[in-house]
C-alpha positions as CSV (number, residue, x, y, z in Angstrom):
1,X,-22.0,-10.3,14.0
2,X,-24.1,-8.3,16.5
3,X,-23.2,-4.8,17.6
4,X,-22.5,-4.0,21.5
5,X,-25.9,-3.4,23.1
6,X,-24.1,0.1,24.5
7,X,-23.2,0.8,20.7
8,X,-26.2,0.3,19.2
9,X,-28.1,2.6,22.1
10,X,-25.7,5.3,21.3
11,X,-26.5,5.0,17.3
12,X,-30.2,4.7,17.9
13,X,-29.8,7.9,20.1
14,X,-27.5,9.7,17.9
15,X,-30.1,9.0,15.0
16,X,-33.1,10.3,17.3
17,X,-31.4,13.4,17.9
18,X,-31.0,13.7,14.2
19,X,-34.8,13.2,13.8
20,X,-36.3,16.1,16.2
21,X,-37.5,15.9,19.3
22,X,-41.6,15.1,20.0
23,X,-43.5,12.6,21.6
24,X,-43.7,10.9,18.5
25,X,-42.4,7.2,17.7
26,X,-39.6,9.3,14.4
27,X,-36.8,9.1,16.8
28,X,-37.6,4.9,17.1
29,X,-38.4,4.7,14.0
30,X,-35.1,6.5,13.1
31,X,-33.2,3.9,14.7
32,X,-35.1,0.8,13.8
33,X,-34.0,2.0,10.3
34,X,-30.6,2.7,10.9
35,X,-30.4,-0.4,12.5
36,X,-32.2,-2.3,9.8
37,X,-30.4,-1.0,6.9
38,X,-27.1,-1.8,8.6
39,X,-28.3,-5.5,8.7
40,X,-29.2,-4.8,5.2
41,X,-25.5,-4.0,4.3
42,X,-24.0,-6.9,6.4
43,X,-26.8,-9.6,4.4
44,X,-25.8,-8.3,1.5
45,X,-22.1,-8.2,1.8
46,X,-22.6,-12.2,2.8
47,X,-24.9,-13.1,-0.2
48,X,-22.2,-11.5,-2.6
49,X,-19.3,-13.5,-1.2
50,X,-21.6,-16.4,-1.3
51,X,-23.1,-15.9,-4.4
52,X,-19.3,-14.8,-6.2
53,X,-17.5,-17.9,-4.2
54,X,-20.5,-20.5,-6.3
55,X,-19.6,-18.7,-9.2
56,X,-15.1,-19.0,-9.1
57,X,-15.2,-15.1,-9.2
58,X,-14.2,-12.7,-5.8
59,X,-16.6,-10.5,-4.4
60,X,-15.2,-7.5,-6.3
61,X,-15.7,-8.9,-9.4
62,X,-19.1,-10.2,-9.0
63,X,-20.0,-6.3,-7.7
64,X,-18.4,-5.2,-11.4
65,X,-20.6,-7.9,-13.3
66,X,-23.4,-7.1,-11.3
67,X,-22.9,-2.9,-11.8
68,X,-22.9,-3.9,-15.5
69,X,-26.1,-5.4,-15.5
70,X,-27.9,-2.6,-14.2
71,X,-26.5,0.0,-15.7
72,X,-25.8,-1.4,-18.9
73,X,-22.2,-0.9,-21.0
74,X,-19.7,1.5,-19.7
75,X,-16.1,2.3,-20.3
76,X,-13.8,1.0,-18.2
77,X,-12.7,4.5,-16.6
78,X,-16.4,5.0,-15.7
79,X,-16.6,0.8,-14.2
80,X,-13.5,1.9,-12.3
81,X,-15.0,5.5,-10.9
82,X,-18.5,4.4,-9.8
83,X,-16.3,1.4,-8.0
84,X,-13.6,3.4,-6.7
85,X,-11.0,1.1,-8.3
86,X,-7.8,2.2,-9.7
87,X,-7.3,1.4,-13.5
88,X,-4.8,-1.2,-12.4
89,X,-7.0,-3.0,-11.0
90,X,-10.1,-2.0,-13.2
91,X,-8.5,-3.9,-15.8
92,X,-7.6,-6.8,-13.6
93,X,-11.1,-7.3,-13.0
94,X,-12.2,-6.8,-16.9
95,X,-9.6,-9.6,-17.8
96,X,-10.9,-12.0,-15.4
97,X,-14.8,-11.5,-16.1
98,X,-13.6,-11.2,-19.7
99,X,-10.9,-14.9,-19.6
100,X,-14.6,-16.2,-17.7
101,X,-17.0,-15.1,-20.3
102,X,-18.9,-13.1,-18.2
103,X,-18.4,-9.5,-20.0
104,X,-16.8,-8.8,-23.3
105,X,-15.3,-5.5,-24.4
106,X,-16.6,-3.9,-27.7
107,X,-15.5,-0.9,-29.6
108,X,-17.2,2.8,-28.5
109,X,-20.3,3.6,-30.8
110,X,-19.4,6.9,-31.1
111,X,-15.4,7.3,-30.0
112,X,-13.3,4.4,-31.8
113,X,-10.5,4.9,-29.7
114,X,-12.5,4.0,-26.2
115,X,-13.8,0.6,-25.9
116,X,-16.8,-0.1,-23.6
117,X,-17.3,-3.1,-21.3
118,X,-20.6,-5.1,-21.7
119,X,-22.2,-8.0,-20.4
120,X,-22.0,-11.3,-22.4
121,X,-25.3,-13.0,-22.1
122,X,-24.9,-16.7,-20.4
123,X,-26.7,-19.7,-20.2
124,X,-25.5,-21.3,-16.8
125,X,-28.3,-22.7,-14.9
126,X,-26.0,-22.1,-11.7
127,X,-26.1,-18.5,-11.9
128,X,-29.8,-18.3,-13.7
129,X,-30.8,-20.4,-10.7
130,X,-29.2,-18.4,-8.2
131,X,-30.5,-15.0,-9.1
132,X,-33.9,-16.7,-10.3
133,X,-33.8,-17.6,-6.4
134,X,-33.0,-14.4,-5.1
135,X,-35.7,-13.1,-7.1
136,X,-38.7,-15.6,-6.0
137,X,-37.4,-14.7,-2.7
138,X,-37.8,-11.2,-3.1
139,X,-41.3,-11.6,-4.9
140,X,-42.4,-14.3,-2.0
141,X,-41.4,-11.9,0.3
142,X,-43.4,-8.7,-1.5
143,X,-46.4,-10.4,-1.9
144,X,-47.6,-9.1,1.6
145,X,-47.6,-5.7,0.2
146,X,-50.1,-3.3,-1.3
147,X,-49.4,-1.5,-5.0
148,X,-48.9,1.3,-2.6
149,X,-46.8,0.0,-0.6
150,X,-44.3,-1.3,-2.7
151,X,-44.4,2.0,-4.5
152,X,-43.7,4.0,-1.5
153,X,-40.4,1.2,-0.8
154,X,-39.5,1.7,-4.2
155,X,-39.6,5.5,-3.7
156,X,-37.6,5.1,-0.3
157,X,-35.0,2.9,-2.2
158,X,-34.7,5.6,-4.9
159,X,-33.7,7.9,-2.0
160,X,-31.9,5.9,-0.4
161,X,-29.5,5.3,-3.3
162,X,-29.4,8.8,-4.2
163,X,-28.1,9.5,-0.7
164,X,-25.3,6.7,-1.1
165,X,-24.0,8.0,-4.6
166,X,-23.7,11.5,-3.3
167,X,-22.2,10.3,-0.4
168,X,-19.4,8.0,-2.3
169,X,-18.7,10.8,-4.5
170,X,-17.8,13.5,-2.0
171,X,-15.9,10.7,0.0
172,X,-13.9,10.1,-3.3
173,X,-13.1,13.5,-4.0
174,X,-11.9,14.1,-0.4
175,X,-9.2,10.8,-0.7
């Protein structure tokens, strides 16, 4: 869904004022990435409805199975903090990926009292396929850049999500 014209002016204003004044193109270029990394968020929000919808699981728990993957086992109290899900519903979520086969819960290597949440390796060619697509894409769509290049995007990205944890964190302590 497109933004307003008048609402995206305003943004790409507001995010030029952030970036100095000058005759340079940094307020532009300010905006073109607010912009573009709002687009980001929308694209991204659809491909994990679509990708969780193909896969029987809601969007929520596909984000859970998909934080798992990166960032390896976790307990359950940390799954539910870095998602900002209650343990209610935490569980929810580790029953269902659980029931699906997706994840499996294990005992703590060094607490036997806390049990940790881990991803159960699969075989579907569905999901292989699906994120064996989305990563052809994203290589097809690298190819076009320079070592440095992607080095400097892989630097931004770093950034970037070091902005968004800090961000979610003071957001969560404020609730």
């Amino acid at each position: 869904m497109a933004e307003p014209t008048g609402e995206r002016d305003r943004d790409a204003q507001a995010a030029a004022s952030a970036a100095g004044s000058g005759t340079s193109e940094r307020p532009e270029l300010f905006g073109a990435i607010e912009t573009g990394g709002r687009r980001t968020s929308v694209g991204l929000i659809r491909l994990v409805h679509a990708m969780a919808g193909r896969f029987g699981m809601n969007p929520t728990d596909m984000q859970c199975w998909s934080l798992l993957q990166i960032s390896g086992p976790m307990t359950p109290g940390r799954l539910a903090r870095l998602t900002g899900l209650t343990s209610g519903a935490i569980t929810a979520v580790i029953d269902r990926l659980e029931r699906d086969g997706y994840v499996r819960r294990e005992r703590h290597p060094e607490d036997r009292r806390k049990v940790m949440v881990a991803v159960r390796p699969r075989e579907d060619s569905d999901i292989s396929r699906s994120f064996l697509g989305l990563r052809e894409a994203m290589i097809d769509l690298h190819e076009g850049y320079s070592d440095d290049e992607l080095r400097l995007i892989t630097r931004w990205l770093d950034g970037v999500n070091e902005v968004l944890e800090r961000l979610a964190e003071q957001n969560r302590r404020t609730r």
